[in-house]
NUNUTI-663203 format. One record per residue: residue in one letter; x, y, z of N, C-alpha, C, CB in turn. Coordinates in steps of 0.02 Angstrom, whole numbers, plus 50000, padded with zeros to 5 digits. Glycine has a CB too. Example, Ala and Ser with C-alpha at 12.3 -4.5 7.8 and 13.67 -1.06 7.14 Angstrom:
# NUNUTI-663203
A506604971650390506154977550390506604983550390505654977650452;S506424988850354506844994750357506455000250394507044997050286;
//
This chain:
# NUNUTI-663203
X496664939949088496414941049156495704938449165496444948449174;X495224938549099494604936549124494604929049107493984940849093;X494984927549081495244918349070495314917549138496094915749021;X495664920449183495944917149244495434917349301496614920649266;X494864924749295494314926049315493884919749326494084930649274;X493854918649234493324911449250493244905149270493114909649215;X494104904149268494234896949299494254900549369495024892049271;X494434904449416494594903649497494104905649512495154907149535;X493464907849499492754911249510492284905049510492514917249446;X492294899949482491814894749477491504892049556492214888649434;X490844892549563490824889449632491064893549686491194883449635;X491104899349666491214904749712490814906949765491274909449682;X491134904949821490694909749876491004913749943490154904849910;X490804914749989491034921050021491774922950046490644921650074;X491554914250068492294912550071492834911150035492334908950092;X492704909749982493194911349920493454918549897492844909049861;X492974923649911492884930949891493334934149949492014933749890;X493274933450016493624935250058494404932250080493194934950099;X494414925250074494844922650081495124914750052494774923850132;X494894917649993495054911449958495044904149959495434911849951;X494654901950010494524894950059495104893550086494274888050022;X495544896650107496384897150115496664894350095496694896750160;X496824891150034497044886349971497494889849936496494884249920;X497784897049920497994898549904498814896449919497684902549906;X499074893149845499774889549865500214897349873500154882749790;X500754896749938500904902749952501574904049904500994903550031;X501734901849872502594904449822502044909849775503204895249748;X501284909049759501084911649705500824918149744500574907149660;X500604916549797500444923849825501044927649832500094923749895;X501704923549865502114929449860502474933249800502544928049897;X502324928649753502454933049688501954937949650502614928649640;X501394937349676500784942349660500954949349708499934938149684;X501194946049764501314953349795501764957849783501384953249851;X502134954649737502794958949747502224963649695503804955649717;X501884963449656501734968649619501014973549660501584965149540;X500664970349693500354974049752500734978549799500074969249792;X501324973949814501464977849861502034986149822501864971749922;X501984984849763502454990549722501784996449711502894986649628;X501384995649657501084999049624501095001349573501015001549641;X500575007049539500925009949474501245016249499500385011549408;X501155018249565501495025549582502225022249596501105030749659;X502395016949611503025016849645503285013849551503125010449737;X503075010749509503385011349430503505017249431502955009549364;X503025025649426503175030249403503795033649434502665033349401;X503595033749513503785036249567504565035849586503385033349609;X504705028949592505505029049635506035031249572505785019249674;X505855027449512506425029949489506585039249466506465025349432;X505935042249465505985049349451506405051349537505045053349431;X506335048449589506515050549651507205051149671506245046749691;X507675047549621508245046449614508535053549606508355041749565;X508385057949560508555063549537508635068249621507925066149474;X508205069849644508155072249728508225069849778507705073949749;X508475061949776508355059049854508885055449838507615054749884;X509325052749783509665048349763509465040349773510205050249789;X509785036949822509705030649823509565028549907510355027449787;X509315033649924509235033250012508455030350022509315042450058;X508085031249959507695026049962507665018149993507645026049912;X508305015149939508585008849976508615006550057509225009049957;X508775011250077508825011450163508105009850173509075019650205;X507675013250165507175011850193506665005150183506915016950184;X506855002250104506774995250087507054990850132507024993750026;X507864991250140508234987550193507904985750250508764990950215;X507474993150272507154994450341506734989150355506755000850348;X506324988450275505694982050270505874976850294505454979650203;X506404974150290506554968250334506334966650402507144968150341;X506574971750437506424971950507505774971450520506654977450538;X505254974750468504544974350468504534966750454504154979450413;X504564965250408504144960850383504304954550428504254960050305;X505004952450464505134949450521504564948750583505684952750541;X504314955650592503994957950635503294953750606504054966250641;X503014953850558502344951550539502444945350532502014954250481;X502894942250519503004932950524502904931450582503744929350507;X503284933450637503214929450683502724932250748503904927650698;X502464940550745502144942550776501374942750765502404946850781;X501124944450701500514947250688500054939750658500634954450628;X500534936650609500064932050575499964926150610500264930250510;X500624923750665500164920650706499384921550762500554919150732;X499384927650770498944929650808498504930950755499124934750855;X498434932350701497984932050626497664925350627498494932650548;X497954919050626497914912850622497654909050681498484911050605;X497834911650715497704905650782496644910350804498734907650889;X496804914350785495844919450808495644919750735495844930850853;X495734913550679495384911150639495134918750578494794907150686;X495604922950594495324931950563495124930650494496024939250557;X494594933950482494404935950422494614942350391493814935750424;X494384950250431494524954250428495034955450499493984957150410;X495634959750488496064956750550495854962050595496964956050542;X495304966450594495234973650639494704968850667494994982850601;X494504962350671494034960350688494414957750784493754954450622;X495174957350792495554956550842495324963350891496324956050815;X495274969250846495224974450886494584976250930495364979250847;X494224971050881493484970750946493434964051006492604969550893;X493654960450963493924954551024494304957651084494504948650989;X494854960551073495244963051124494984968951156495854964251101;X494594973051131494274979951166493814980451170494324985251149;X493444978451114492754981251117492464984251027492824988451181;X491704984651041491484986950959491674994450952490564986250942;X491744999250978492175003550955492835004450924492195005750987;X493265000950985493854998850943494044995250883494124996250971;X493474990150863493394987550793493324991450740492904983950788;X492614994950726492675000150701493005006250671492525000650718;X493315006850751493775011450727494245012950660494095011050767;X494755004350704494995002850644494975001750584495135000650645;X494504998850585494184997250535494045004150478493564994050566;X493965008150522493595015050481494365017350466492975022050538;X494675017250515495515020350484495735017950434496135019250525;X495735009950420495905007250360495485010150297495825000050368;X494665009550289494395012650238494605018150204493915013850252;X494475023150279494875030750263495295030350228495185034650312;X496125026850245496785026950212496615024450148497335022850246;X496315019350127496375014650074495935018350015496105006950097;X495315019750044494945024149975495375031049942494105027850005;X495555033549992496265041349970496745037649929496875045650055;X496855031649988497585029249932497545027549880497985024249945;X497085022449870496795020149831496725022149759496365019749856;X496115026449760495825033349709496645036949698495095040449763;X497105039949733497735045649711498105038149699498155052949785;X498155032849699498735027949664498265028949576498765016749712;X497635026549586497485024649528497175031949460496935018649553;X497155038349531497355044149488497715045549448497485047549506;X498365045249453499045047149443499365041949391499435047249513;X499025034349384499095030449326498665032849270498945023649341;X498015033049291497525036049231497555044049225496695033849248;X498095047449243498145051749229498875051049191497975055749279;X499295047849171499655047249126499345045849073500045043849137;X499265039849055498655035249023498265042648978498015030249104;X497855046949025497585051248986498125055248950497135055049023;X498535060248984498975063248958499495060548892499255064649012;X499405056248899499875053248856499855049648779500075049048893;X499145045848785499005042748733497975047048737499235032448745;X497555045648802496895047548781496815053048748496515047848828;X497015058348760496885064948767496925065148668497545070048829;X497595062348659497595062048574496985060148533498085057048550;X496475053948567496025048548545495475054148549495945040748593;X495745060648589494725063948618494295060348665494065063748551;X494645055348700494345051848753494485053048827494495045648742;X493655057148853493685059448900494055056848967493185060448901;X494155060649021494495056749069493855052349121495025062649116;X493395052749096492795051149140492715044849117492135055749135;X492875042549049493025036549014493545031149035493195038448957;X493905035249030494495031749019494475028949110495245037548983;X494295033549144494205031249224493805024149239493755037349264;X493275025249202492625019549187492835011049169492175022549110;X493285013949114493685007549088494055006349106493875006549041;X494465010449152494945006449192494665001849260495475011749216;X494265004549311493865002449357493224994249328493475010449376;X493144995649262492394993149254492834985449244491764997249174;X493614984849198494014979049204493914976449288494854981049181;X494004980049315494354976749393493994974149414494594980349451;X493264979549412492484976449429492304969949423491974979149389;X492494968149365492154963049327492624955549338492104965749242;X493334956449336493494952749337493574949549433493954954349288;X493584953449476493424951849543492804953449586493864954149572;X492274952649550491644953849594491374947949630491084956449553;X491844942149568491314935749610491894932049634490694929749554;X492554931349605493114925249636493554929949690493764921149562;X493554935749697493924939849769494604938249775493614937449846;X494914937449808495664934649836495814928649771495604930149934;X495454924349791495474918349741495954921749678494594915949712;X495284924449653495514926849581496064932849577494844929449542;X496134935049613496604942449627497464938149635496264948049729;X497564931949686498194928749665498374927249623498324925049680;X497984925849588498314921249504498114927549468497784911849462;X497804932549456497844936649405498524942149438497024940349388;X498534942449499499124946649519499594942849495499244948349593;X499894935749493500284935149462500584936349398500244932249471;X500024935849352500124936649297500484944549289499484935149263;X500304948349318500164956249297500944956849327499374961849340;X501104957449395501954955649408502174953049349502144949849468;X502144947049328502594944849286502814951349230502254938049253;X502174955449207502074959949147502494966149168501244961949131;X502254967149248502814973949280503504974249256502964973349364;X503734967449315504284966049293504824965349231504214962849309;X504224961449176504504963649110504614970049095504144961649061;X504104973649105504284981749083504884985249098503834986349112;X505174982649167505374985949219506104985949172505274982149302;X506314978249160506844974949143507074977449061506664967249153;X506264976849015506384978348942506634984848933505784977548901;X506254988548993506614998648992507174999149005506355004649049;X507424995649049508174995649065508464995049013508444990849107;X508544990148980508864987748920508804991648858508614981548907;X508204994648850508194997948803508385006148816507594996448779;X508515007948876508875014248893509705011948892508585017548974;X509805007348927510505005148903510805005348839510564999548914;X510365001948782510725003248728510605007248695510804999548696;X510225015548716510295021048698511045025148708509765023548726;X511145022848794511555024548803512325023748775511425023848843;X512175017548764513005014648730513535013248796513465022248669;X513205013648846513685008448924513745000048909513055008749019;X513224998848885513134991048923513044991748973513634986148927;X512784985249022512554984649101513334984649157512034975649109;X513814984449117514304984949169514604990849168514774980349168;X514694996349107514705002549101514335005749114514795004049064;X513305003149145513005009149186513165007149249512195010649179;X513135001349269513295001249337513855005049370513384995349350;X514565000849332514895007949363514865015149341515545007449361;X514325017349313514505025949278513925030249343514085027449155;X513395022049356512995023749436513195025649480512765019649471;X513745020749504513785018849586514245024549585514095010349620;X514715028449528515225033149541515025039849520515835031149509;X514465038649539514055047249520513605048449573513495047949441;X513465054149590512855058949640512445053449650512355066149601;X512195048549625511535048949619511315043249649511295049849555;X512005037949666512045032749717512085032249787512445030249706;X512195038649814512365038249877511535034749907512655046649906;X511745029249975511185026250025511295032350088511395016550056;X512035031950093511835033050145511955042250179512165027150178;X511415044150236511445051250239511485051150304510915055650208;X512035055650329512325054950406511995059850448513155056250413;X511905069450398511515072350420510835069350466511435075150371;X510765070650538510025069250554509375072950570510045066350595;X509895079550541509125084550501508895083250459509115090850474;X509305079950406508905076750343508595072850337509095075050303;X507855074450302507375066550287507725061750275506905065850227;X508265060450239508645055950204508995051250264509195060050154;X509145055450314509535052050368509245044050369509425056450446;X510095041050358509985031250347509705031650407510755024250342;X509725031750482509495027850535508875030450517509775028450609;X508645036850487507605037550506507395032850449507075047950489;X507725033750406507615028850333507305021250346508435027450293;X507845018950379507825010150414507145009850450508525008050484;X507295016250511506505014650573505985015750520506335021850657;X505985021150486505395021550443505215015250378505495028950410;X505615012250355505455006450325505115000150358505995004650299;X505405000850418505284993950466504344995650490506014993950558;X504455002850502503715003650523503215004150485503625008350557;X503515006250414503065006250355502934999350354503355009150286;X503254994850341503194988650316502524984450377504094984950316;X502724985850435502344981950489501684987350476502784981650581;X501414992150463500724994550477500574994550400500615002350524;X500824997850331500664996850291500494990150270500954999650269;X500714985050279500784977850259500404973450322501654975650250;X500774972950381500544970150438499824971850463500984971850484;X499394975850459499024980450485498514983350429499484985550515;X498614980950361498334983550309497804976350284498974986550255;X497224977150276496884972750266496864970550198496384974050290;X497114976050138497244971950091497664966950091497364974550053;X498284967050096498824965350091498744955350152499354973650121;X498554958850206498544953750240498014947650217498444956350303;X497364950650174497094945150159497154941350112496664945550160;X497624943450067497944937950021498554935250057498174940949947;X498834934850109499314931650165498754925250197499584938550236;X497984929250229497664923450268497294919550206497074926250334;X497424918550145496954913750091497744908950079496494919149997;X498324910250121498734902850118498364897150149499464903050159;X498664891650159498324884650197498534883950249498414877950170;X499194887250267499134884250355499694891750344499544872650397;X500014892950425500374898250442500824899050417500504898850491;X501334893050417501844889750394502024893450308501604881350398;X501524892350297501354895150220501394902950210500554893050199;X501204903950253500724911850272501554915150263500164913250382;X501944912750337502584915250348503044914450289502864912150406;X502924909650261503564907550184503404912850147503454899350125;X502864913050123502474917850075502804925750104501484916750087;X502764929150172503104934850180503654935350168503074936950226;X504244930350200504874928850209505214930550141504934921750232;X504794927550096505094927150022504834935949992504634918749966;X504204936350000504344943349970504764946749988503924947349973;X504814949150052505324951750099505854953650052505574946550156;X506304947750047506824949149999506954949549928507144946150011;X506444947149913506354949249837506254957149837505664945149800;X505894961449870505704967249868506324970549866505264968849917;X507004969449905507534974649890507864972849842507984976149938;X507924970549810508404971049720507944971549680508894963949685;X507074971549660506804972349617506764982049644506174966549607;X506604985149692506914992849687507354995249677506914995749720;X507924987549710508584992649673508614994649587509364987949685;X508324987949549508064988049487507924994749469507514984049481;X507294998349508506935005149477507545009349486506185008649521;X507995010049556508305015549565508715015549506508645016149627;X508915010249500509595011249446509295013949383510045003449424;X508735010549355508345014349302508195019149309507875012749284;X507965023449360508025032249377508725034749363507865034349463;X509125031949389509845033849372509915033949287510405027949410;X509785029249262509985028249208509565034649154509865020449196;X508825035149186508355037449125508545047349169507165032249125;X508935048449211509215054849225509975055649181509295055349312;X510525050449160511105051049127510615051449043511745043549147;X510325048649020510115047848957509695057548948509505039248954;X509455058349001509045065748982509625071748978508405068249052;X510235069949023510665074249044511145072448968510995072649129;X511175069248945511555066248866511265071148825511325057248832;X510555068648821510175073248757510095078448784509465071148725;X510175081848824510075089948824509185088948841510345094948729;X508965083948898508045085948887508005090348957507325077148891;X507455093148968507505095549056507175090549094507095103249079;X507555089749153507125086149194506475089949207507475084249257;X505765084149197505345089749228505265090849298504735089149209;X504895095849337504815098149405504575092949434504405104049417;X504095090949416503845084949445504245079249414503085084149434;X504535075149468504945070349429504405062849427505795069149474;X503925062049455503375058449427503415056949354502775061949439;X503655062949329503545063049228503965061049212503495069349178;X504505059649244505295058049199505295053149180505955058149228;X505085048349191504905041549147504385039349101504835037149183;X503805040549108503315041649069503685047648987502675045249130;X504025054049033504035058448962504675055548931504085067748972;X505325052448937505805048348893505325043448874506495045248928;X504815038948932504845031948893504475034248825504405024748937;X504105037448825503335040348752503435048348725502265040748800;X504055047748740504125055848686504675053748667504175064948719;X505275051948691505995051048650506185044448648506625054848682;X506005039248663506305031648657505775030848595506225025148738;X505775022148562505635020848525504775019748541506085016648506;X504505016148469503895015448504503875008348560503315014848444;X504245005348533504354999748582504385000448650504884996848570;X504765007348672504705006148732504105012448766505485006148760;X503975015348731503245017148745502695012348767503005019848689;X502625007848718502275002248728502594997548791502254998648659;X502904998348799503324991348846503124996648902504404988348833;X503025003648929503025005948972502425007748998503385009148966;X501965007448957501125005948952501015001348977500775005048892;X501204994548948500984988748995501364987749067501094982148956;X501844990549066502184989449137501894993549172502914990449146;X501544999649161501375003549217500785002349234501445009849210;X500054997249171499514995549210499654989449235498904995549178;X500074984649245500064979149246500424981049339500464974949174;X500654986649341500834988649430500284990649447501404994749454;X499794995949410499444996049440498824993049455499474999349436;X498564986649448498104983949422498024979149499498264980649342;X498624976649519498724973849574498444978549637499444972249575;X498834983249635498484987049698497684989249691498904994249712;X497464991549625496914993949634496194986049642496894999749565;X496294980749608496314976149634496094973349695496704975749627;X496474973949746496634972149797496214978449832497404970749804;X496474984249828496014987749853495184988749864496174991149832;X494994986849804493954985649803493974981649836493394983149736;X494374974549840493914968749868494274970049958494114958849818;X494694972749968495034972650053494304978150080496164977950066;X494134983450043493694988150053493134984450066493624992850002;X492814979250012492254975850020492174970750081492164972949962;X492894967350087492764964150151492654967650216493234960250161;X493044974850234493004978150273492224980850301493414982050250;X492004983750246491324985450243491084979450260491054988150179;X490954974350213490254969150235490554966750313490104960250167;X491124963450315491294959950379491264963750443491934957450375;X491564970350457491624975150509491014979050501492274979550506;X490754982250463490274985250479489464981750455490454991750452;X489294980250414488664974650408488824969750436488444972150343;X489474964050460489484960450515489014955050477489244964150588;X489224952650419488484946450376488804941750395488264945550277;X489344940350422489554932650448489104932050517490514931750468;X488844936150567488574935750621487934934950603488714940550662;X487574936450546486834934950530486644928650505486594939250483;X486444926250568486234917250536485664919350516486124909450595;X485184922950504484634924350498484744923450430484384930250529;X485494926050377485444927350318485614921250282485784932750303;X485564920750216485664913750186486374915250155485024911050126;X486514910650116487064909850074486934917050020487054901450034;X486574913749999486194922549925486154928649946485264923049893;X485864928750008485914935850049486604938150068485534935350117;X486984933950088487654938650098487964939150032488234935450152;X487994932649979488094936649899487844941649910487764933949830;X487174944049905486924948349855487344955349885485994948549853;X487154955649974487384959850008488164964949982487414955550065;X488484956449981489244956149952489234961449911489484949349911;X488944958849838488854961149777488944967349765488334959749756;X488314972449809488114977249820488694981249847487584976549852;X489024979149901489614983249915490054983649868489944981449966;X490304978049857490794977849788490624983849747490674970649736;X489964984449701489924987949665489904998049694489374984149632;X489694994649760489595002149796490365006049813489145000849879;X490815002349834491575003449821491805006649756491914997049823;X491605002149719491895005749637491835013049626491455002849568;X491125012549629490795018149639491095023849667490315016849671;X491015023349734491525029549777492365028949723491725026049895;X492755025449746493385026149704493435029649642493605020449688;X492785028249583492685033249538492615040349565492135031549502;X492305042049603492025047849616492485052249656491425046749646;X493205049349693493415051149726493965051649687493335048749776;X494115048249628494735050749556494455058349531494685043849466;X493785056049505493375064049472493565067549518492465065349463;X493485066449585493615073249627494305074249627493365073149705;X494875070549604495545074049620495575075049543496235069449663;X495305073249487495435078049442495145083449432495425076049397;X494595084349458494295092249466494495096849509493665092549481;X494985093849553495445099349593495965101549561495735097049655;X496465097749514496715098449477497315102749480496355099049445;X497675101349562498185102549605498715097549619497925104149658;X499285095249586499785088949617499905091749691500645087649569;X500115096249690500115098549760499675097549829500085103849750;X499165098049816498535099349847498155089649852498025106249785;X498345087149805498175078149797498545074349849498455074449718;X499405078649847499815072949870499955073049948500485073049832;X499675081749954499385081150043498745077750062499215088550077;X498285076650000497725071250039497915064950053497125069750001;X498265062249999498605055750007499085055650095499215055049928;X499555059950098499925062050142499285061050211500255070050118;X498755064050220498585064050260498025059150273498555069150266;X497975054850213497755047850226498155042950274497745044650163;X499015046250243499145039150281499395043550351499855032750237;X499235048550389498995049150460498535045050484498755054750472;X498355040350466497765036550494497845027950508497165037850441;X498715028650497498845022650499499245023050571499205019950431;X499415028350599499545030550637499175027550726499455036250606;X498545026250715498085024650766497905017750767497525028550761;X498125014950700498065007850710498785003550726497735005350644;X499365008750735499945005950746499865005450815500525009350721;X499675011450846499665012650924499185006450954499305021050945;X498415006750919498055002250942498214993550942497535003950910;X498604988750902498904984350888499464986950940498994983150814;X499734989750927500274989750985500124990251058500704995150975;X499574993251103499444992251158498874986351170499314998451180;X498694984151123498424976951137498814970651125497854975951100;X499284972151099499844965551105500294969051163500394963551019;X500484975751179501074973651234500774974951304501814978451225;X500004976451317499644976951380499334972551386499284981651392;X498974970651443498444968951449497864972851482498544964151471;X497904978851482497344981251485496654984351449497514983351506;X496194984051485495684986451454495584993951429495234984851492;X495194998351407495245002151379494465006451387495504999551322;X494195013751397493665016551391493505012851300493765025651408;X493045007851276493075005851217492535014151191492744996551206;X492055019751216491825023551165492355031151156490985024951186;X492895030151195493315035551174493655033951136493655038551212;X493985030051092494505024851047494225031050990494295013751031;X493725032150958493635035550914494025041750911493075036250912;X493835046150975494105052250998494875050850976493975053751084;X495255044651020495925045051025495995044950939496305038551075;X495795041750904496075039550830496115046250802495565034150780;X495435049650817495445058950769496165063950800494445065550803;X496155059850859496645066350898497195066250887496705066950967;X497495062050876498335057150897498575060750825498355044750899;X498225058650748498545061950689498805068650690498115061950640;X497965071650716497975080250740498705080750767497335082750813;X498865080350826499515081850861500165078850830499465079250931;X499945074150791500745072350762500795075150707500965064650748;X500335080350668500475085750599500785090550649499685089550544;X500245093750701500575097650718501405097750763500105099850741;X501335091550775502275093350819502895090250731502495083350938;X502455089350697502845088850631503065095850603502395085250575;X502335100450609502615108650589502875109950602502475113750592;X503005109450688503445113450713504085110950732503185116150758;X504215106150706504815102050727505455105250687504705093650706;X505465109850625505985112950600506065120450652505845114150515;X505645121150680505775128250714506085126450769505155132750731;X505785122550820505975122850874506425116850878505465123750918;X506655111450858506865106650860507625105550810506285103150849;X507985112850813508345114450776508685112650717508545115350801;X508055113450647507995112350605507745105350588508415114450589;X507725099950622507395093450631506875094250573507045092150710;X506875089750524506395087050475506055080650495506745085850412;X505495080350516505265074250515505085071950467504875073250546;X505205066050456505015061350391504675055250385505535059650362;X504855047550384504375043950383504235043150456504495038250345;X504695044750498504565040250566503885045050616505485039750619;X503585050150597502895051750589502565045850614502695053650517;X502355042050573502065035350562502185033650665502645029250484;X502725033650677502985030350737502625034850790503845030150743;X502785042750772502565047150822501845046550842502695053550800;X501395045550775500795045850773500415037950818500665047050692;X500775034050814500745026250853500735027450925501445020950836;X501475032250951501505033251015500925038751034502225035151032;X500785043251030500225047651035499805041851051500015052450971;X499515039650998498905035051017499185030051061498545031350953;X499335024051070499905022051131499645025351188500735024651120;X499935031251206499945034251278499015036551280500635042651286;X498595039851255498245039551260497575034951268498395041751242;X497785026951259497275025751277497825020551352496675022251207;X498455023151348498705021351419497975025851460499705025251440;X498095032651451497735037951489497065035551515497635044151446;X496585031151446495845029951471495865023851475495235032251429;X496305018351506496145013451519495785012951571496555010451518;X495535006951591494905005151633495075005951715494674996751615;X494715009151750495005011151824494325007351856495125021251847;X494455006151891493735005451962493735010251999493754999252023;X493135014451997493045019352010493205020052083492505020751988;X492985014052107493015015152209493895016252203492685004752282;X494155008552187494845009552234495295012252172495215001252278;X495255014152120495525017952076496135013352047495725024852107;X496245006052037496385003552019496415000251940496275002752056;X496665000151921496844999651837496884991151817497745003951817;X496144991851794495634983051786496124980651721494444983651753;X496434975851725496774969251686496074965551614496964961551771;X496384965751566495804965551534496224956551503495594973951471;X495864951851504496294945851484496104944351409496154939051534;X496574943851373496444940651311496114935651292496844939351290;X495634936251252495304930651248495634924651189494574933251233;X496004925251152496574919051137496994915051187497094921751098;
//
């Protein structure tokens, strides 16, 4: 990784750091993403999920389609054609500097929570598993995981984050594939004796007809499609390794292709959840409560060492991509939206480095501090509602993107703040109460949607009137 550091870092400057001089050939970005866009929680995560949710996961991958459709031909042209750097930078074009901000601040919010509880929950295996044996504190082991990322993207940004994301996918993937195989021939199926011992057991079902249940396929689909368009579409990490392609054309191939790569490399995990739940249910192990552990505790307590090891590198090599991607989307956010150093001609080339620099390292920083703080709470419970209520905040940037592409109106730009705090507020609360009064109704991902419309109708509410004839002022796009 720091081999690849030093060749794509050479001659580095802001624009390389942010957006790679948009050179980035796009088949390589979309293969870097597939491991950005996974993580190390979704290595740990989907396949333990199998055990409680079965395979209704899938549905909501399926759903991604519809998203990611949605960001080809909706978002990245309008990304492309207003030249975006940071894409919340549309939201001040179209409204105003509040509305920039805003977003802007919604994305930080989501991304430092997410961020810090993705890269918690890896270095908290990591500790549990192998540090804790060594006597190496978790304050360490945090240091050295962060101080790699630091170092190897402080100066090449995007640049360097495509070609080392590639690499690290490639390593996921191996893991993903070598565990399979090596739970397979614990088992004594072969791949055509687990498949069918899968698809004809509990643990395959997609689809759930109930539509009290979270599981329900139709909320599954809307909630994938909407995950995919605000998590991805709307997410400034993600999108700025999309705007460092060379032309749109690129931009769109590059989604198109992850798109579908993304549903058979999960079906991959599910089936491996399936598989590493028949192998525990063989040996007599318990599943643990948290099914987070069920892979981590077969791959490094009962498989060989081989696949201990094989499951080590697969799980930093997922997570390495997102966390990654996360400092430097943070750093552009910060310097570009809020220091605004592309607008200072006053500053030189060195000054927005240095500026740069400084955030970069000031990011790390918080992200450390904000892991210490979820291991000193030292609640799974209590972590996975912060995370949870991080991503309420994606909620206000769905609504906001959505009434500036399907209105044209203007907007009160210093209430946008108000609306962003409020809109989450009311969509937890009609989430509480949606099993009581809404007879038995579980809301589940499509939240995300509720929380969009809330915001939506509300800044319908403060759009721009003329006070005399009370008329509702047309605000024209400036593209």
């Amino acid at each position: 990784m720091f081999g690849v550091s030093w060749v794509t870092s050479r001659k580095a400057t802001n624009d390389t750091y942010f957006i790679g001089n948009r050179k980035s050939p796009w088949y390589i970005v979309a293969y870097g993403m597939i491991g950005a866009s996974l993580s190390g929680v979704t290595f740990i995560s989907v396949p333990g999920w199998v055990y409680t949710t079965q395979f209704s996961y899938l549905a909501m991958v399926i759903g991604y389609l519809a998203g990611y459709a949605t960001i080809v031909y909706v978002l990245l042209p309008l990304y492309y054609r207003l030249h975006l750097t940071s894409i919340y930078t549309y939201l001040g074009e179209r409204f105003g500097v509040w509305s920039h901000k805003t977003g802007s601040g919604c994305f930080i919010v989501s991304r430092v929570i997410g961020a810090a509880f993705r890269m918690y929950i890896v270095i908290n295996v990591l500790q549990l598993f192998i540090f804790d044996a060594w006597k190496v504190p978790f304050m360490v082991t945090t240091l050295i995981f962060i101080i790699f990322i630091i170092f190897y993207t402080f100066k090449g940004g995007v640049k360097t984050i495509v070609w080392t994301d590639t690499l690290q996918t490639t390593f996921m993937l191996l893991g993903l594939i070598v565990s399979l195989c090596l739970i397979v021939k614990e088992l004594g199926f072969g791949f055509d004796g687990l498949f069918n011992t899968v698809i004809n057991s509990e643990y395959s079902q997609v689809i759930f007809t109930d539509w009290h249940d979270k599981r329900f396929f139709i909320k599954q689909l809307l909630g994938g499609a909407f995950i995919a368009i605000v998590m991805t579409g709307l997410d400034q990490e993600l999108m700025q390794k999309n705007l460092s392609c060379k032309t749109l054309k690129e931009s769109q191939r590059n989604m198109l292709t992850l798109s579908w790569i993304l549903v058979p490399v999960n079906a991959v995990f599910l089936f491996l959840g399936a598989a590493l739940i028949l192998y525990a249910r063989n040996n007599g192990i318990e599943i643990p409560k948290t099914t987070d552990d069920l892979f981590p505790t077969i791959a490094l307590q009962y498989l060989s060492p081989l696949a201990g090891f094989v499951f080590i590198i697969g799980l930093i090599s997922a997570a390495y991509p997102s966390a990654d991607g996360a400092i430097t989307s943070l750093t552009t956010a910060v310097s570009i939206d809020f220091l605004e150093i592309q607008k200072k001609p006053h500053l030189s080339e060195k000054q927005r480095l240095r500026i740069r620099y400084i955030v970069h390292f000031s990011v790390s920083a918080l992200l450390i501090l904000v892991i210490l703080i979820f291991k000193a709470i030292n609640n799974q419970a209590v972590i996975s509602k912060l995370f949870t209520l991080a991503g309420y905040t994606y909620g206000p940037l769905l609504g906001l993107f959505a009434f500036g592409l399907l209105t044209k109106f203007a907007v009160r730009d210093k209430l946008v703040p108000a609306v962003a705090l409020f809109s989450p507020f009311m969509a937890w609360i009609i989430s509480e109460l949606s099993v009581r009064y809404l007879s038995g109704y579980h809301i589940g991902f499509e939240l995300l949607v509720l929380n969009g419309l809330i915001t939506f109708t509300l800044l319908w509410l403060i759009r721009k009137r003329n006070l005399k004839t009370g008329k509702v002022i047309s605000a024209e796009l400036k593209s």
